[in-house]
N, C-alpha and C positions, 0 to 999 in steps of 0.2 A: 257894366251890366252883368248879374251872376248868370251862370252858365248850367242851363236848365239841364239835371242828370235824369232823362227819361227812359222809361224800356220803350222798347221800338217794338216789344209783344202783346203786353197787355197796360202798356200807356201808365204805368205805376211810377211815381217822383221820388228822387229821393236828393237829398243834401247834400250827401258827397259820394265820390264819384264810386269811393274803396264799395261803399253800399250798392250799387248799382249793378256792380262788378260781379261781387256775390247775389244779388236776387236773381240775374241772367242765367247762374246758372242751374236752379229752377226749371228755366226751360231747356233746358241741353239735353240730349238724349241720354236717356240713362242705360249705360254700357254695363253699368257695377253689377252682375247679379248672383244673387244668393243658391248654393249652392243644395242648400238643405232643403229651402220653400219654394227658389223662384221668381223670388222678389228682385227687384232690380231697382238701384239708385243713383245717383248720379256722382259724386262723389266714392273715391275709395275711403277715405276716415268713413263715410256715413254707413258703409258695406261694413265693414270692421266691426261698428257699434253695433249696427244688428245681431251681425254671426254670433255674440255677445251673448244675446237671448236663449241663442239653441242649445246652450253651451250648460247652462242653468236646470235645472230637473225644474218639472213642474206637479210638484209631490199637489196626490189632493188631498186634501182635509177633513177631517172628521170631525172637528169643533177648533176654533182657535188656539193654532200653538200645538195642535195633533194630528199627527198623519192617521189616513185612513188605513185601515189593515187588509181590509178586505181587497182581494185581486178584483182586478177588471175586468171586464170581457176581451180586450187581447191580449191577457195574460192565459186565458181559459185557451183560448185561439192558438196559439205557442206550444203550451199542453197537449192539445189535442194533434197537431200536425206532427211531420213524419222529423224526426231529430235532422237539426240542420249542422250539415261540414264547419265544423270550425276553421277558419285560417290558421294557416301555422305560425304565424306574425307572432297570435298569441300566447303560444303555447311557449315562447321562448320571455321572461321576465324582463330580459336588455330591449329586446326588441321591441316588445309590446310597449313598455316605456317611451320609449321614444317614437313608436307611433300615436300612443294615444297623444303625447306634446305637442306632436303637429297636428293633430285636430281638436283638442281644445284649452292649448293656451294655459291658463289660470287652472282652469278646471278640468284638467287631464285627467285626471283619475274616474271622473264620471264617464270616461269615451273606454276604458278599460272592458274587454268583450270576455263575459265566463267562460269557461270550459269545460266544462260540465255541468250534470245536472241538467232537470227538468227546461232548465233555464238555458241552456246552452248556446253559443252565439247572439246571449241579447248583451246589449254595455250596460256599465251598473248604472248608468243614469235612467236607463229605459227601467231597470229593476225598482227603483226609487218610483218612479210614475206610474208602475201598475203593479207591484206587490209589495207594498213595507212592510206586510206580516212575515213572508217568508223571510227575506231580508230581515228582517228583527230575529227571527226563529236561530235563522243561520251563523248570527254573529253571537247571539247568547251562546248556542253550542259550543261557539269557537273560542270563547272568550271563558269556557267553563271546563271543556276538556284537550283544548287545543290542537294543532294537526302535525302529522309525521311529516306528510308527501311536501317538499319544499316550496314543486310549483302553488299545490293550493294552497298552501300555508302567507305563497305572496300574494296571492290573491285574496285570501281573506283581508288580511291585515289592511292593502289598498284600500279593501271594500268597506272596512271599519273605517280607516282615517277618511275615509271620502264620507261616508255615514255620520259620523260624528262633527261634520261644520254643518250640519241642519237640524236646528233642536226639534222640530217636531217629527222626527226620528229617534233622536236620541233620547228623548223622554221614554222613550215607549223599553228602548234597548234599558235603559237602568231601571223601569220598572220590572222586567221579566229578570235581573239577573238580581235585585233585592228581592225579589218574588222565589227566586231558585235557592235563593242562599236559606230563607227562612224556611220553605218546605224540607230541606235536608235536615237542618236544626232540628224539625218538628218531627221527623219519621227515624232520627238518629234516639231522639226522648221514646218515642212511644217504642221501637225497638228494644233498646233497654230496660228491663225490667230488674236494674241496680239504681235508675235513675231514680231519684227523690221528688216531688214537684213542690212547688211554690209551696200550699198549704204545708206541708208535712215538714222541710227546711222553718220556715216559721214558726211550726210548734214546736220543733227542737230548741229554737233560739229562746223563748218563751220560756221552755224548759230548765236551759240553764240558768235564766236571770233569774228564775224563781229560788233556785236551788244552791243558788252561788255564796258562798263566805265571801266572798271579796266586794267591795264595795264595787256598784259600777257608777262610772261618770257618765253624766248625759249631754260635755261639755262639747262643740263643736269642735270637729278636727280639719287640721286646715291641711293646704297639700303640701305644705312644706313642714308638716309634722307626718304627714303621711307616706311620704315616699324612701325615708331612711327607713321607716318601720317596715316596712313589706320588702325592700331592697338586702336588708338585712336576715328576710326570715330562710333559716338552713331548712325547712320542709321539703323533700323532691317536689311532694303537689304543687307547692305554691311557692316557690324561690322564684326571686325575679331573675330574668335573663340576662346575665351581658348582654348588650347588644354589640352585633361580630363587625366586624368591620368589611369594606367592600369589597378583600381578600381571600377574606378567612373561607368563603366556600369555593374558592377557586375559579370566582365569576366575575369579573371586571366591572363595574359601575361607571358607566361613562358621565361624568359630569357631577359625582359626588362629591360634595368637599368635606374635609377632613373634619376643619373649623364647626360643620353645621352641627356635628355633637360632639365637640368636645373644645368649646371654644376657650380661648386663651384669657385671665382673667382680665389683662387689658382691655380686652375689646368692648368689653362693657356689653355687650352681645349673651342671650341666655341659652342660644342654641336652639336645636330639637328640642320637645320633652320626650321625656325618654319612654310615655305610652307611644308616641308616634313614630319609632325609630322603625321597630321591625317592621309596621304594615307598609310604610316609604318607599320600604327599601327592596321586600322581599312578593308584597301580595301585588299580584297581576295584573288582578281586575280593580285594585281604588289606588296602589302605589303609583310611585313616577315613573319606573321603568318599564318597556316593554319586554317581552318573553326573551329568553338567552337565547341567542344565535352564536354560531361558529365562524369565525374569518381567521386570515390568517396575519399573524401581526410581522412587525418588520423583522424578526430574527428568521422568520419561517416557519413559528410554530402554527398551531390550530390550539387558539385558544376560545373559554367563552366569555361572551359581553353582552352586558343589556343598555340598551339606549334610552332614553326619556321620550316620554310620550309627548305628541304634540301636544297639551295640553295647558292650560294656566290654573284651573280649577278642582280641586280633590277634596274628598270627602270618605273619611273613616269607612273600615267594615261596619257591620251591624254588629253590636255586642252580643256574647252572647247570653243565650237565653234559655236553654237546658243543661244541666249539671251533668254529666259521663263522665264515672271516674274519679279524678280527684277533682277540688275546687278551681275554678278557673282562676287565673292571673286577675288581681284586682285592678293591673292597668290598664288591663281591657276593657273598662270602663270608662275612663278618662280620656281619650283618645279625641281629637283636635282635628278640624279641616287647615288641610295648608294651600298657602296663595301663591301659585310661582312665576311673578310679574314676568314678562317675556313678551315685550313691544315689538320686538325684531323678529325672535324665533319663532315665534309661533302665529302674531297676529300680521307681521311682515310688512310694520310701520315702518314707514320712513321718516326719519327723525333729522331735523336739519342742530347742525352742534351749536350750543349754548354759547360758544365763545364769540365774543363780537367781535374780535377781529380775526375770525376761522380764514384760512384762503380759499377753503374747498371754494369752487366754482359752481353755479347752479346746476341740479341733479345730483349732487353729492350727497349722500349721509353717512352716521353713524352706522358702524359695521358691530360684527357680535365677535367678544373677546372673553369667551368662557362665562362665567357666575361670580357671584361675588363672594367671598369666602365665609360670611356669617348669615345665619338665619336668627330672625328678629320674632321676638313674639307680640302681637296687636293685640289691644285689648278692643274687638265689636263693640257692635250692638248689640248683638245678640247672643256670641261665644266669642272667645280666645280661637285667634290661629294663627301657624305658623307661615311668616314671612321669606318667600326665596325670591333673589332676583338676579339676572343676565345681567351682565356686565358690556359695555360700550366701548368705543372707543372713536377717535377723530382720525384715520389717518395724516391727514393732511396737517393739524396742530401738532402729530408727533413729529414729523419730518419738522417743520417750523422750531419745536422744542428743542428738536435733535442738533440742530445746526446752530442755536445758540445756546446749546451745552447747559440749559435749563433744567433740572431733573426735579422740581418739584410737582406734586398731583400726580406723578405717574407711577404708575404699579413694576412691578419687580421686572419684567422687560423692556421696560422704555416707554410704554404708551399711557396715553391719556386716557382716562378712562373715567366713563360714568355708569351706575349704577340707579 
């Protein structure tokens, strides 16, 4: 005879018994309770999953895919009351760090409390939920003239990297700073009164075709007819740059590779183009790296270095678009969005190794072992762009390699590595 698995509460059946075990506790008194709302569950995992929620900004919207700009009424509230005592918790960079990780996990950086400003003791998660205008306001600023004071300057940059995993924030942040770049463009031209415009350049060009002894060709030029010629030209205006290397200004490039412009002809690899070299490497707001910081490195010194953006995504300056002076670089036209695949660093996939007979044990993955030393060029849908990607590795197939003295597929230290 089967062995009927009933609640003895509300008289509910089930089939086996594991099932009955878990519906009971349903009715158990819920101990768990939330500290934010109030809420109470039964279960700890179920307490966990919720705090989950609080953890998350709840930006409103202005249209789908667009934060609202306009502040709320308790942001106006905030404004108007008497400035509230910041804790010194915050005022300290190590500290504040690690208090915001013990209260929100993943998303720390939104528990992060201002310190100034009108804003003063709100967290930037609350700032995201009642003003994405100032917020948008503050990071254009900061991202166009940048800051001395070290504390806010860590506070900003938090406040960007945490702003930048919510596109309908960040849409708004790259329209005001392609909005910034063309108005300087625009009041740089009308200031000048050497500058030439569109019609007037045109009627010169006009002028000389008309007037020219030399035959002109109307034949298409292609970019590999084009780039010895402008590389070659001795004009100060208009000589192409070297591009320096990530030495030559005495600022350290962390994560550069040598290979990415100037690659070896074996590799069969085409590199950088050489319009994308300088904005990569040196422009702040569309390159890979962030602003130079000072540490000090293993000898003792204070040196400078710039890190790479958390980012996978980049997209050229704007060309430009008024003449000051002499002719602009014609590379500056040509110029290439680059894609910098980064599973691990940036999107912080866990990636189980390829190899079917890996030992790792379950929960193990591929760890990050530098980049890989060539940049590839794709040919879109829509444009060319340049190809960078992070480099992998198995620990646990090296150790395996390592002890049966295997050295093939492995990169110049001993590991296994995927790209």
């Amino acid at each position: 005879m089967d062995r009927v698995n009933k609640c003895s509460v509300c008289d509910k059946v089930f089939t086996e018994k594991s099932n009955l075990t878990r519906h009971m506790k349903i009715h158990a008194p819920k101990e768990n309770q939330c500290d934010v709302c109030g809420k109470s569950f039964t279960t700890k995992p179920q307490l966990n999953n919720h705090i989950k929620l609080h953890q998350y900004p709840s930006i409103p919207l202005y249209r789908q895919g667009e934060a609202r700009l306009q502040c709320t009424d308790a942001a106006r509230a905030v404004t108007e009351a008497p400035r509230k005592v910041v804790d010194p918790t915050w005022l300290d960079p190590v500290k504040a760090e690690a208090a915001a990780k013990t209260l929100g996990g993943e998303m720390w950086k939104g528990q992060l409390v201002l310190t100034w400003g009108k804003y003063a003791g709100q967290s930037f998660r609350w700032l995201l939920e009642n003003d994405v205008g100032w917020v948008v306001w503050l990071l254009a600023e900061y991202c166009k003239k940048g800051e001395k004071a070290e504390l806010l300057q860590w506070q900003k940059e938090r406040m960007l990297e945490y702003a930048r995993q919510f596109p309908s924030v960040t849409c708004h942040l790259e329209k005001r700073l392609g909005k910034q770049t063309s108005q300087k463009a625009d009041s740089e031209l009308h200031q000048d009164l050497s500058c030439a415009t569109d019609a007037e350049l045109l009627a010169v060009a006009e002028s000389y075709l008309d007037t020219s002894e030399v035959a002109v060709s109307t034949k298409l030029t292609t970019w590999g007819e084009l780039t010895p010629a402008v590389c070659q030209d001795t004009r100060p205006e208009t000589s192409c740059p070297a591009p320096t290397s990530a030495s030559d200004s005495g600022i350290i490039l962390e994560g550069w590779q040598k290979y990415w412009e100037n690659p070896p002809a074996a590799s069969q690899a085409l590199g950088i183009a050489l319009p994308n070299i300088k904005w990569l490497k040196s422009n702040e707001t569309f390159g890979l790296f962030e602003r130079a910081s000072k540490y000090k490195n293993a000898k003792g010194e204070i040196v400078e270095r710039k890190l790479l953006k958390d980012r996978m995504e980049f997209h050229p300056p704007p060309p430009p678009v008024s003449v000051k002076g002499g002719v602009p670089n014609m590379l500056a036209f040509f110029t290439t969005p680059a894609f910098f695949w980064r599973p691990v660093g940036v999107m912080q996939a866990m990636i189980r190794c390829p190899n079917a007979n890996c030992p790792a044990p379950l929960g193990e993955y591929l760890q990050k072992k530098g980049f890989g030393s060539y940049a590839r060029q794709v040919c879109g849908v829509q444009y060319n762009y340049t190809l960078l990607t992070e480099k992998l590795i198995c620990p646990h197939c090296q150790k395996t390699r390592q002890a049966q003295g295997d050295a093939e597929d492995e990169d110049e230290d001993g590991h296994m590595q995927y790209t």
